[in-house]
C-alpha positions as CSV (number, residue, x, y, z in Angstrom):
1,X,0.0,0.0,0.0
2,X,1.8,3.3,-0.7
3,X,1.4,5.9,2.1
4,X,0.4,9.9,0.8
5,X,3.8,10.4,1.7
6,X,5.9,8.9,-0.9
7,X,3.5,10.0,-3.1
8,X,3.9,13.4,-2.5
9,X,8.3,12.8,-2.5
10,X,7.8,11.3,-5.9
11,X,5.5,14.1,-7.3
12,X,8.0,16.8,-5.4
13,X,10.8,15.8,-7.7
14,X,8.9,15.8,-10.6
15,X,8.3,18.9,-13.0
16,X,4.7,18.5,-13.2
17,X,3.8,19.2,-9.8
18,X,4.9,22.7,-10.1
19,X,2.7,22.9,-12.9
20,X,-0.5,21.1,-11.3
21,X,0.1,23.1,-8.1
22,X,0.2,26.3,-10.1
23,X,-2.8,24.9,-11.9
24,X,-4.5,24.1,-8.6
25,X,-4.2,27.8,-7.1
26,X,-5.7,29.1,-10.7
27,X,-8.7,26.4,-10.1
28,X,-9.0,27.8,-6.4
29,X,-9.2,31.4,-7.4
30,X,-11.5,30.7,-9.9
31,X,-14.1,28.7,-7.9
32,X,-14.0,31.6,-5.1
33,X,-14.8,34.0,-7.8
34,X,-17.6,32.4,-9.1
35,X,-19.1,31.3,-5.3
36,X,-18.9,35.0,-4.1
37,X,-20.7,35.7,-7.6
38,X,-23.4,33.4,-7.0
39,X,-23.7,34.8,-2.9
40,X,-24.5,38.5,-4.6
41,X,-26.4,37.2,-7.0
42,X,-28.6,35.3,-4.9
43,X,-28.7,38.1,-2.7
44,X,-29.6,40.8,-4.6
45,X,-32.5,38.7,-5.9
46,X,-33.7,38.1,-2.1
47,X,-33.5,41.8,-1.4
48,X,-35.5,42.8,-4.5
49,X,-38.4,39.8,-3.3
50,X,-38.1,41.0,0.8
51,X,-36.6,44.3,1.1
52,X,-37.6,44.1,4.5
53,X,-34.4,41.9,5.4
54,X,-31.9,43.6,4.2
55,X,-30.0,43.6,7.4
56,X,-30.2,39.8,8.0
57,X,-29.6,39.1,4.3
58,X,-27.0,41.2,4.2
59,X,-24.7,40.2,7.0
60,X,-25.4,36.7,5.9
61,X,-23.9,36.8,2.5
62,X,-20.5,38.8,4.0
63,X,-20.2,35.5,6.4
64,X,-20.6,33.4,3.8
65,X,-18.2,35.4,1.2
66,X,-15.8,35.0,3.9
67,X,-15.9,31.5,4.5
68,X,-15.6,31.0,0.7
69,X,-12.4,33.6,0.9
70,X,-10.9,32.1,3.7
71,X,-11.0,28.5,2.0
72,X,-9.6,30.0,-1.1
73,X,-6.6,31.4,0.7
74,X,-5.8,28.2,2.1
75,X,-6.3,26.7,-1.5
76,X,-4.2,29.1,-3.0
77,X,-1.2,29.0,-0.5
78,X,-0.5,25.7,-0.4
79,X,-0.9,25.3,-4.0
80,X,1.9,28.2,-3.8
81,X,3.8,26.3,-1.0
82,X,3.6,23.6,-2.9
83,X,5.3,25.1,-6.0
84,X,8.2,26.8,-3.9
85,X,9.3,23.5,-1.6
């Protein structure tokens, strides 16, 4: 059974993981961008149908834009991490 580990020692020597991992932080970027789209999207359209809640809806979808942030950050800098070690 190989372990993640020599995995990972095999793919660090080799010239493609740079490439994947640059790959990886593009795909990371990219699937924040469209997730935060898709929050204000969503929200605007709730806030035209209650404009009532614009409060709750508000501070809803700038939780929620931050979660997705934060998880593309972490995408992003190990992807980088990984291209550097």
């Amino acid at each position: 059974m190989i372990t993640l580990s020599i995995i990972l020692q095999v793919a660090a020597t080799a010239g493609m993981a740079k490439m994947g991992a640059a790959i990886g932080a593009g795909l990371a970027a990219i699937g924040a961008g469209i997730g935060i789209g898709k929050i204000g999207g969503s929200a605007l359209e709730s806030i035209a149908r209650q404009p009532e809640a614009v409060g709750d809806i508000r501070s809803n979808m700038i939780v929620a834009a931050a979660l997705i942030e934060g998880a593309s950050f972490f995408a992003i800098i190990i992807c980088l991490l990984a291209i550097v070690l």
